[in-house]
C-alpha positions in Angstrom: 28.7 -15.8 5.1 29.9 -13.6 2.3 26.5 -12.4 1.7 26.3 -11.1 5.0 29.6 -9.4 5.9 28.6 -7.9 2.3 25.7 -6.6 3.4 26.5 -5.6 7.3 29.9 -4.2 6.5 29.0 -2.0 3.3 27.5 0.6 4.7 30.8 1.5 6.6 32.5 1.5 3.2 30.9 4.4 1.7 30.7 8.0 2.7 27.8 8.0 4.2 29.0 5.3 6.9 32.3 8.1 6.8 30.7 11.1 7.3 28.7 9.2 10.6 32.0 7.9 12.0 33.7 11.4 12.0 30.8 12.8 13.5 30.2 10.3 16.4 33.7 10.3 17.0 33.6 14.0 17.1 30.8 13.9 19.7 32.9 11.7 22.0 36.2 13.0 21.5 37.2 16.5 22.9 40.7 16.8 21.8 40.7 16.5 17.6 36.9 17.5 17.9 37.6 20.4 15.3 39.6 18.3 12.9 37.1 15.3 13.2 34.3 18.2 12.4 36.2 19.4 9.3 36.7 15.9 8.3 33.4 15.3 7.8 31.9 18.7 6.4 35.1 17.5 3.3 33.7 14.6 3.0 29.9 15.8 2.4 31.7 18.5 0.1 33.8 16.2 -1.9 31.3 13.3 -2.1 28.1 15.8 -2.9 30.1 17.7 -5.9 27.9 17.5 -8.4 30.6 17.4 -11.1 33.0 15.5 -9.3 30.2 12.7 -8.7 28.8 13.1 -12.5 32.6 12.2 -14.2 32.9 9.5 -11.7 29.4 8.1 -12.7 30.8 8.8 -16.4 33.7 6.2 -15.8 32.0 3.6 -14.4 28.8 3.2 -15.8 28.6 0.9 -18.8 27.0 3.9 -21.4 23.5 4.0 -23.6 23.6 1.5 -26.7 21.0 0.6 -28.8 18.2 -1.6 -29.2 20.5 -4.9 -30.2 20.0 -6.2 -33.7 20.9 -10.0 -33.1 18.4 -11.9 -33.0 20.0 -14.9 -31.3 20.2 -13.3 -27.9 16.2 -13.3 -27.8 15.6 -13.4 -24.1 16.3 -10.7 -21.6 17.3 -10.9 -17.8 16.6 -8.2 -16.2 17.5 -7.9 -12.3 15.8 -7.0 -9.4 16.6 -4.4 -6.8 15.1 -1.6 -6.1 12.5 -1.5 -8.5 9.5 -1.9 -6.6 8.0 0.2 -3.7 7.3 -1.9 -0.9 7.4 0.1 2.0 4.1 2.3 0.9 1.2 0.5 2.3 -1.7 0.6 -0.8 -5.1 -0.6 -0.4 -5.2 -3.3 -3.3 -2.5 -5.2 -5.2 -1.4 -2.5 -7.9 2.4 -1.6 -7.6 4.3 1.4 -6.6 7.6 2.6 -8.7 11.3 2.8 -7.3 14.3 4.3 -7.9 15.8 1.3 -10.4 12.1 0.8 -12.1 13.9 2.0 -15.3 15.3 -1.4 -15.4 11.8 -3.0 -16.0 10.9 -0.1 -18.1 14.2 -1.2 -20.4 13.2 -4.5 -20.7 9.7 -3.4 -21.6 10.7 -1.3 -24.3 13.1 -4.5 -25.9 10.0 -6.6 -25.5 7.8 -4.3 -27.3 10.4 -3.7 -30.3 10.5 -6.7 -30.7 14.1 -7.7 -29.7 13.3 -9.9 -27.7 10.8 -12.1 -26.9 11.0 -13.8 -23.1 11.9 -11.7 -20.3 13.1 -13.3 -17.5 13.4 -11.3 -13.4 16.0 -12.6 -11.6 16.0 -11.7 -8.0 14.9 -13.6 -4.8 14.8 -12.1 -0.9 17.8 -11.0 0.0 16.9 -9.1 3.3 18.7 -10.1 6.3 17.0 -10.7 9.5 17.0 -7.1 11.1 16.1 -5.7 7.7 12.3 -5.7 6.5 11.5 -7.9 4.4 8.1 -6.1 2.7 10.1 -6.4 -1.0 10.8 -9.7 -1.2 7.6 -10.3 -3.4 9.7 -7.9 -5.7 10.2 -10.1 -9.1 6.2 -10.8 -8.4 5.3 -7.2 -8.6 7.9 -6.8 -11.5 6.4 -9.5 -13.5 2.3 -7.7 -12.5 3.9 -4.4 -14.0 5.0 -5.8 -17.0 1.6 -7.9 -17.2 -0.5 -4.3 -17.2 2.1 -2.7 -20.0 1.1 -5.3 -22.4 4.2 -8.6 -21.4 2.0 -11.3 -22.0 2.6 -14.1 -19.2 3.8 -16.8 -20.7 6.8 -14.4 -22.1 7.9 -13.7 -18.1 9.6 -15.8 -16.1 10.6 -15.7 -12.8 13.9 -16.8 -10.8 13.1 -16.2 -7.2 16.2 -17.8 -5.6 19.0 -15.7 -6.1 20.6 -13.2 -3.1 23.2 -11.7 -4.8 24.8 -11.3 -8.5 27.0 -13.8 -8.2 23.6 -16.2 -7.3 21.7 -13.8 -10.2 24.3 -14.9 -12.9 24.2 -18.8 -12.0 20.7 -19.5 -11.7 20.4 -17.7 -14.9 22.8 -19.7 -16.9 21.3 -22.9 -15.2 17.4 -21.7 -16.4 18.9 -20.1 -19.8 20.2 -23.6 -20.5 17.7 -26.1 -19.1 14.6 -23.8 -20.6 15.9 -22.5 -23.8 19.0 -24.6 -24.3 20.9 -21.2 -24.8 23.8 -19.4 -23.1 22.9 -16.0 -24.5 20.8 -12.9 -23.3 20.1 -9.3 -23.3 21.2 -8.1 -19.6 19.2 -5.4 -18.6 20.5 -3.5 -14.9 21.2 -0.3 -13.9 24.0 1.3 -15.4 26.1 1.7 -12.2 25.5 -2.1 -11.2 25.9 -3.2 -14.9 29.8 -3.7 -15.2 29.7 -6.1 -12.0 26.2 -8.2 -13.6 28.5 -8.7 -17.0 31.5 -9.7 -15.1 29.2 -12.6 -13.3 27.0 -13.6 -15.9 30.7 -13.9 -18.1 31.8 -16.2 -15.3 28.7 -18.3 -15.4 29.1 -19.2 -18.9 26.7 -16.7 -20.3 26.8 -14.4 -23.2 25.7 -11.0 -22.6 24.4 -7.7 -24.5 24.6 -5.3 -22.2 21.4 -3.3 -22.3 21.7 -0.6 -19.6 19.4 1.8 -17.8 18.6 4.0 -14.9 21.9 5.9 -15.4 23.1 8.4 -12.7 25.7 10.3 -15.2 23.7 13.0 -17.1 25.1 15.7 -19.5 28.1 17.6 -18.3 27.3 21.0 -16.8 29.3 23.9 -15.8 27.7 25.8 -13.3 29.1 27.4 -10.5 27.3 25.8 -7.9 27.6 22.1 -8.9 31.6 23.0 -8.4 30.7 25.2 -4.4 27.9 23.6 -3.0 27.3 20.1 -1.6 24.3 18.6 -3.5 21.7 16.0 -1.3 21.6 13.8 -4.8 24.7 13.7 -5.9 26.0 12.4 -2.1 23.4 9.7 -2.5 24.7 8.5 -6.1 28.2 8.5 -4.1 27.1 6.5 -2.1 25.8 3.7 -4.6 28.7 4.0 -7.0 31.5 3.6 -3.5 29.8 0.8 -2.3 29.3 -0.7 -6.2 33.1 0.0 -6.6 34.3 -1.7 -3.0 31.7 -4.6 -4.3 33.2 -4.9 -8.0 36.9 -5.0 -6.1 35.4 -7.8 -3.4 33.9 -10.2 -6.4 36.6 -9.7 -8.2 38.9 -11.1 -5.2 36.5 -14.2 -4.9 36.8 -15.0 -7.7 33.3 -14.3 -8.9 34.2 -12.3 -11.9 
């Protein structure tokens, strides 16, 4: 039940589910139609600033670190989500990029320095039933990318049950200790979804090295027009980093973290 008021109710807790309310309550509403207007041109504005978006990514996300040099945390979980195209329709098996593929292309790069030696994709189907469900083969087509860059498949494994991070972080510690009789690992996420993952896996009993990727926060810029003009991308990161902060805040009450 918590998965799915999570999932239902989350897009009406970010600015994009915002800026829609104003404006269909604008287009039914006569009296406060101006003010309901203006409401949601300030919340594209405020919400698509560039700069204002960048220091907000710059406070949340867990930062770059280096490749870890302890050699007891050998095995690195990375999770799914967004990784994998699914929605393109390709003529043969091969695999299509996605926004968060930088997590897999992390892990990659730990696997091939040597840091660790096992990664291990957590991630299941967590589509509801009036979502599509053409991704849910995602930690499949992870595990076939990392197979062509050279992951050799007895290093990968693959933990298809999970929905959530909560469910990420417990099957984990359950496979981490069964499989390898450990409670350590190298977390690899994206660095807007990585300070919720440590909280969980923490809970769970795990160890973590945060090992973080696909950042949104870039270099700080001055320009004129990141300050003036509403920016397409930088409303989109809002949108992941409102709903990641409203998530954080909900696990947090649950006691999942």
């Amino acid at each position: 039940m918590f998965y799915f008021f999570s999932k239902v109710l989350s897009y009406f807790i970010t600015p994009a589910g915002w800026l829609v309310a104003l404006l269909v309550l604008a287009l039914f509403t006569k009296n406060h139609r101006r003010r309901l207007v203006g409401g949601a041109l300030a919340v594209f504005w405020l919400f698509g600033n560039t700069f204002l978006i960048n220091e907000f990514a710059h406070g949340w996300e867990y930062g770059p670190v280096a490749v870890p040099t302890d050699t007891t945390a050998r095995i690195a979980v990375v999770l799914t989500g967004g990784m994998m195209d699914g929605m393109t329709p390709i003529p043969d098996r091969r695999f299509l990029l996605d926004r968060e593929a930088d997590r897999a292309g992390q892990a990659l790069y730990l696997y091939k320095q040597g840091a660790v030696h096992t990664i291990l994709i957590s991630g299941g189907n967590g589509d509801l039933p009036f979502q599509p469900g053409i991704v849910s083969d995602e930690g499949q087509m992870t595990a076939r990318f990392l197979e062509t860059a050279g992951v050799r498949r007895e290093d990968l494994i693959l933990e298809n049950k999970s929905k959530n991070t909560r469910e990420n972080a417990l099957f984990t510690a359950r496979l981490l200790r069964q499989q390898f009789g450990t409670n350590r690992c190298v977390l690899v996420t994206s660095a807007w979804h990585m300070r919720r993952a440590v909280g969980c896996f923490r809970k769970a009993g795990v160890e973590v090295v945060p090992f973080p990727g696909s950042f949104m926060s870039h270099q700080r810029t001055f320009v004129p027009a990141d300050w003036l003009l509403p920016n397409a991308q930088a409303f989109q990161d809002a949108y992941y980093l409102v709903k990641e902060g409203v998530g954080y805040m909900a696990y947090r009450l649950a006691g999942y973290i």
